[in-house]
Each structure stands twice: as structure tokens, then as C-alpha cells.
C-alpha positions as CSV (number, residue, x, y, z in Angstrom):
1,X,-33.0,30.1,-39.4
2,X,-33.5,28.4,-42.9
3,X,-33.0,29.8,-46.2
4,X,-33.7,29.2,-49.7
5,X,-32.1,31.0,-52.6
6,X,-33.8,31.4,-56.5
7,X,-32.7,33.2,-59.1
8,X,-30.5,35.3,-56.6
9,X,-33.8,35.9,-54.1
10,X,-32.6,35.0,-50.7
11,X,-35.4,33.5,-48.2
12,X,-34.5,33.2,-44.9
13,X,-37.4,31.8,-42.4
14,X,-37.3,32.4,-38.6
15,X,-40.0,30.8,-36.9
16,X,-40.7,30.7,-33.0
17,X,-43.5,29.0,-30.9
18,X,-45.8,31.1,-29.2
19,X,-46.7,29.8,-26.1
20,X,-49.2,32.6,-24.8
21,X,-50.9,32.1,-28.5
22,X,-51.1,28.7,-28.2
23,X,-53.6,26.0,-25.8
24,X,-51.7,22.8,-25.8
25,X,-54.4,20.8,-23.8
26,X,-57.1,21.9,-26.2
27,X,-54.9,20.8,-28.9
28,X,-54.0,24.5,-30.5
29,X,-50.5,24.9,-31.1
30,X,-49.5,28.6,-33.0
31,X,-46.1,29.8,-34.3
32,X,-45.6,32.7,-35.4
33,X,-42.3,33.2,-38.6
34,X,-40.7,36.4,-39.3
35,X,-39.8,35.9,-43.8
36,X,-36.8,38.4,-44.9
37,X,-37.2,38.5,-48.6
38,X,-33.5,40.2,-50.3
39,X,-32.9,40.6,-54.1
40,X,-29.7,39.8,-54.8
41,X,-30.4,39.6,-58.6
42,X,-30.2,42.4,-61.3
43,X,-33.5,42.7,-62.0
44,X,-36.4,44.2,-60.0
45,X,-39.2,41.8,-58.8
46,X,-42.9,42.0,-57.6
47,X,-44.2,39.2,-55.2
48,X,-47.6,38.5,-56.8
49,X,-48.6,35.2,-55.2
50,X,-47.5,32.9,-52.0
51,X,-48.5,29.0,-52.2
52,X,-47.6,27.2,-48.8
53,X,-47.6,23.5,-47.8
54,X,-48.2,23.2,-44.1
55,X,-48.0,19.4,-42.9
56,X,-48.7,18.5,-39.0
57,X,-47.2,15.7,-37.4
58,X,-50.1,13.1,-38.5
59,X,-48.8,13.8,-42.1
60,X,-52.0,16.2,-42.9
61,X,-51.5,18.5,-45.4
62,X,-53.1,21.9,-45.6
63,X,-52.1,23.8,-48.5
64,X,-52.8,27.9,-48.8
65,X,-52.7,29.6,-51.8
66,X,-53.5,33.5,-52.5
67,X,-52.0,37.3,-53.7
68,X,-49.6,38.5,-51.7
69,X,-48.1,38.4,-48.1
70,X,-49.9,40.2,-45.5
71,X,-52.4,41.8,-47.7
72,X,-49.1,43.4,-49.7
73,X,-47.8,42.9,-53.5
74,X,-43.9,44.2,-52.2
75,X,-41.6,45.3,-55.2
76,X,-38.1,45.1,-55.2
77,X,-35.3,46.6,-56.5
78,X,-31.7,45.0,-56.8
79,X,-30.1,45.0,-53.3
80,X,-33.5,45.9,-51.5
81,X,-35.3,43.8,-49.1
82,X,-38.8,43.3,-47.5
83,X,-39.3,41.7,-44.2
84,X,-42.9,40.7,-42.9
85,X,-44.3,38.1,-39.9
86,X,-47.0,35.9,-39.9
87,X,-48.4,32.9,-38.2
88,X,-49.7,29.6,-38.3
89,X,-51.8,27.3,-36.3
90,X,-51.7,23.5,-36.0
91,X,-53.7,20.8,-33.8
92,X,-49.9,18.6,-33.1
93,X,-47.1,20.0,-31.3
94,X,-45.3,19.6,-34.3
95,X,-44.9,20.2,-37.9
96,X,-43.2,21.8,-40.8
97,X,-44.2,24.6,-43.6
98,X,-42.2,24.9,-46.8
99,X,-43.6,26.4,-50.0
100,X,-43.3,29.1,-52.7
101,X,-43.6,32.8,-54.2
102,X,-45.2,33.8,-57.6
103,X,-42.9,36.6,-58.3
104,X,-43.0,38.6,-62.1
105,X,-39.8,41.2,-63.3
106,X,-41.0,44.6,-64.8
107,X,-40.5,42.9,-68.6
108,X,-43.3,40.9,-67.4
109,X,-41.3,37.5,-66.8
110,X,-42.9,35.1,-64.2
111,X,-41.1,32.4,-62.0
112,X,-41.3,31.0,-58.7
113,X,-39.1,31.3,-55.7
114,X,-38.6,28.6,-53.1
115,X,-39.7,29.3,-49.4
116,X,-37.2,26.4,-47.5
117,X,-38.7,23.7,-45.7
118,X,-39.0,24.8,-42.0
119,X,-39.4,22.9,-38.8
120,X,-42.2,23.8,-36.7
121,X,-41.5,22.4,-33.0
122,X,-42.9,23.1,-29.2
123,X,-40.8,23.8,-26.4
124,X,-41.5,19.6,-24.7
125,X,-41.8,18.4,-28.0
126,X,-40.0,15.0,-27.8
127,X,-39.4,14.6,-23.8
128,X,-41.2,12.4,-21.9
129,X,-41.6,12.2,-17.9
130,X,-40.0,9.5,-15.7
């Protein structure tokens, strides 16, 4: 589990590989991460936006920008949370995601949030045979 906190947002990632998902010897590896956003701040928030930084383990960086999570624009009140899973493919066993939230408070005041830096790794990832 990783997790970021922002102007008293908590992020807390929890991703998993997905071995039925994923086709190692065609070079498709898929995880899937399960994001649990809470507001621990006095104000109430709207995510507007999500920008992510997805690196393999060749260093290549995609980057994704867009509205939303999951096709939703989720408001939230002090105290309340909103939980949502997604996934991501790569071409290397390995990698790591790490990016931001475009959030806005009902006076209209826009910041981002962080999204921590997590590890994206394949059961095998590392070992070799004797």
C-alpha cells in the first residue's frame, strides 16, 4: 500500500498483478490498482481531472491526462471517501505509476493532489533459474 497526503486528501494506492489479464510471453503485462480517495480537510472537494506518469522498466514514459476517474467527477465532503479500481497495461514485467488529481473546493479554489509513486512488479520479476 502507498499513500500520499495534500492538503489533508489522503491517497492510498493498492495495486496487484493480474496474471489471468496478462500474456507474459507476448510481452503484455496488466495490473490492476484499487485508489481510496478520503478528505480529511474542512472543505468539500470535487476531482475534476487525473494526470498520470506511467514509466516501464526501459525508462519509457507514457503520460495520461483526462476528466475524471472512471468516467466519474466524485465530490466530497469532509470525512467522506470515494474508492474506485482501474488498470494498466505495460510491455516489461515491471514498472511504476505515480501522478496527480485536479481537484477545485465549492468557492471555486483549484489545486492539485499527489497520487504516490507506486511499484508495479510480476510475481518472477527479479529471479532467475539455475
Amino acid at each position: 500500500m502507498y499513500r500520499a497526503v495534500t492538503r489533508g486528501i489522503q491517497v492510498t494506492v493498492t495495486p496487484r498483478f493480474v496474471s489471468e489479464r496478462s500474456s507474459p510471453s507476448n510481452g503484455y503485462f496488466f495490473w490492476a490498482y484499487t485508489i481510496d480517495i478520503v478528505n480529511h480537510g474542512n472543505d468539500t472537494v470535487q476531482l475534476k481531472t487525473r494526470h498520470w506518469r506511467i514509466t516501464d522498466a526501459l525508462g519509457r514514459l507514457q503520460e495520461v491526462k483526462g476528466p475524471g476517474v472512471v468516467g466519474e467527477e466524485p465530490t466530497l465532503r469532509p470525512g467522506e471517501s470515494f474508492e474506485y479500481t482501474s488498470g494498466v497495461p505495460l510491455p516489461t514485467p515491471s514498472g511504476f505509476m505515480e501522478g496527480t488529481y485536479g481537484m477545485v473546493t465549492m468557492a471555486g479554489d483549484r489545486f492539485d493532489i499527489d497520487i504516490p509513486a507506486f511499484s508495479l512488479d510480476s510475481p518472477g520479476e527479479g529471479r532467475t533459474l539455475n
